[in-house]
C-alpha positions in Angstrom: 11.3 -31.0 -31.0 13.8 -28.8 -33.1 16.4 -27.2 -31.7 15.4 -24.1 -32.9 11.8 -24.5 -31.1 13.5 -25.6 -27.9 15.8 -22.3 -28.2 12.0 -20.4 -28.7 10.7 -22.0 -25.5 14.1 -21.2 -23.7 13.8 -17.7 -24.5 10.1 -17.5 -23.4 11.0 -19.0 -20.4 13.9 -16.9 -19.4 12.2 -14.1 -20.2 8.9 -15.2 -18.2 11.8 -15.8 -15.1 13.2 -12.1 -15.4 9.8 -10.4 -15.3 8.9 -12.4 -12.1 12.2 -11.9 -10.8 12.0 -8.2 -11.1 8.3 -8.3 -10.1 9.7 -10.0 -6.4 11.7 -7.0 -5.9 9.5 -4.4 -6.6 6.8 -6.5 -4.3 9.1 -6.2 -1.0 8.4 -2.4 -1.6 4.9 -2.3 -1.8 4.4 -1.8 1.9 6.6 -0.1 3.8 6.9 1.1 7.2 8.8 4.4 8.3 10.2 2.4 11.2 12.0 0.1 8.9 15.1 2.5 8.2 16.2 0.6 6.1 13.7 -0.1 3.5 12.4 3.3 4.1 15.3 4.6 2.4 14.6 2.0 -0.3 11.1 3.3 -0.7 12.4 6.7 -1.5 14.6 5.7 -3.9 11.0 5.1 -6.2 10.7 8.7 -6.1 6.7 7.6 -6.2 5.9 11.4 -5.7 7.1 12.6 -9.2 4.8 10.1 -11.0 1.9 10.2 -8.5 -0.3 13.3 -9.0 -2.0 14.2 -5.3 -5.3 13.2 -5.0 -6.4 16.4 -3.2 -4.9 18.9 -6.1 -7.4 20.8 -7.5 -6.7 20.5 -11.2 -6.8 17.1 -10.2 -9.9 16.5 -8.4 -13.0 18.9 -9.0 -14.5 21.5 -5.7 -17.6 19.4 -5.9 -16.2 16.0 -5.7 -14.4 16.5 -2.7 -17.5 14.8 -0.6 -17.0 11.8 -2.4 -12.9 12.1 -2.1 -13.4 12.1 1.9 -16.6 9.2 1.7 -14.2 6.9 0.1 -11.1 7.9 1.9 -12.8 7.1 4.9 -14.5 3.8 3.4 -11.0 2.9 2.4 -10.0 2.4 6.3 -12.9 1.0 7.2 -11.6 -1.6 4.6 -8.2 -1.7 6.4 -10.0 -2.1 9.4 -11.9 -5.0 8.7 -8.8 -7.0 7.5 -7.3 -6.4 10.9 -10.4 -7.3 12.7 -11.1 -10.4 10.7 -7.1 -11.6 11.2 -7.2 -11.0 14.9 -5.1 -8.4 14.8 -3.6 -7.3 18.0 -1.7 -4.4 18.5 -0.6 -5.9 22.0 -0.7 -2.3 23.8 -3.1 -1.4 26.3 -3.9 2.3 24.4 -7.3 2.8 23.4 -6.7 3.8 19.8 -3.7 3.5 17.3 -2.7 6.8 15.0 -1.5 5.3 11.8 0.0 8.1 9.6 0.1 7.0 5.5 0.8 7.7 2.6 -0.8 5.5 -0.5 -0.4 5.1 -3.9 -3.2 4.3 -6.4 -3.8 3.1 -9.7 -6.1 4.6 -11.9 -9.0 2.6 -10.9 -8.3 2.9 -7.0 -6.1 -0.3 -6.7 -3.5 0.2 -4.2 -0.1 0.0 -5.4 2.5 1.4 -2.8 1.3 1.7 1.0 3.7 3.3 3.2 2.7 3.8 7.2 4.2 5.9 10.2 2.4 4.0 13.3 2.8 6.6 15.6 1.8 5.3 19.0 5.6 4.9 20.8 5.2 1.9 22.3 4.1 -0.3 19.5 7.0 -2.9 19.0 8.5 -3.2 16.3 7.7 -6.5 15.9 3.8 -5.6 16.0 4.7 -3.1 13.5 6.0 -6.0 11.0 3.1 -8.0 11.4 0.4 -4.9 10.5 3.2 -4.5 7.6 2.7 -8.3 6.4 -0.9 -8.4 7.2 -1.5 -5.7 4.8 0.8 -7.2 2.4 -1.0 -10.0 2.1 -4.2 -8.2 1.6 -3.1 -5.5 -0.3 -4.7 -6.9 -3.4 -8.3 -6.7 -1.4 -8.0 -3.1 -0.6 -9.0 -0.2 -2.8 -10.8 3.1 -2.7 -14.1 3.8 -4.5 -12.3 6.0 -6.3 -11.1 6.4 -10.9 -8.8 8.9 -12.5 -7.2 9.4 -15.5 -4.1 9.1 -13.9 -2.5 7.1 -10.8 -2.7 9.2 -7.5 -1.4 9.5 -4.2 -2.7 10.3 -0.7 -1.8 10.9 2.4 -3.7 11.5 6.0 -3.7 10.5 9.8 -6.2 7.5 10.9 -7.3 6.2 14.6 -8.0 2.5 14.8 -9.9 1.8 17.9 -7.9 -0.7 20.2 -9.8 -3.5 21.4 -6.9 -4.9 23.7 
């Protein structure tokens, strides 16, 4: 092989390395819990709000569509829900339900791209809290709402998971 091809390749490579390198970081950020101060702060730094238009703004989403907004909203936990169930999730409290607060942010087509969540029940450890975190990491790619825009889009609302403990 040339030298000059070998250079080619070499640069194709590096610049395959720098994309997944950066890709890694961004990845760390895709779920994020408000418990972890740190990466919290992190999270703000993507300023997600100024290129996320809110789902629920009416020059955004039309009057009559807002049954279908709150079907798949809904859907979109029962989705979340199922991932927990099927992983054995526990929240290892005795509380009957657990209030999850979030904020997520979608791709055009309903993929998730950002997931940030405020479990509010007090005693939840913080470990329990990094393992929903990870658990939802991992299955991020699985999760979506029945939902397309022209544009990416953000929402936020309050969610009770029962507690089978």
């Amino acid at each position: 092989m040339s030298l000059s091809k070998m250079k080619k390749y070499l640069g194709v490579f590096g610049l395959l390395f720098m994309f997944c390198s950066c890709s890694k970081d961004e990845e760390k950020f895709r779920v994020v819990g408000f418990h972890d101060r740190t990466n919290f702060e992190k999270f703000k730094e993507l300023k997600l709000d100024d290129s996320y238009v809110n789902l629920l703004n009416p020059k955004f989403s039309k009057k009559e569509e807002f049954k279908d907004v709150l079907k798949s909203w809904g859907d979109f936990h029962n989705k979340v829900n199922e991932v927990l169930v099927a992983n054995d999730f526990s929240w290892e409290i005795p509380d009957s339900s657990i209030t999850v607060v979030n904020r997520i942010y979608f791709n055009k087509d309903g993929g998730v791209n950002y997931f940030l969540v405020n479990v509010r029940n007090d005693n939840v450890s913080g470990e329990v809290k990094n393992k929903y975190i990870t658990l939802l990491n991992t299955h991020l790619d699985e999760l979506s709402i029945e939902l397309k825009r022209e544009d990416k889009f953000a929402q936020c609302g309050k969610v009770k998971y029962k507690n089978y403990e």
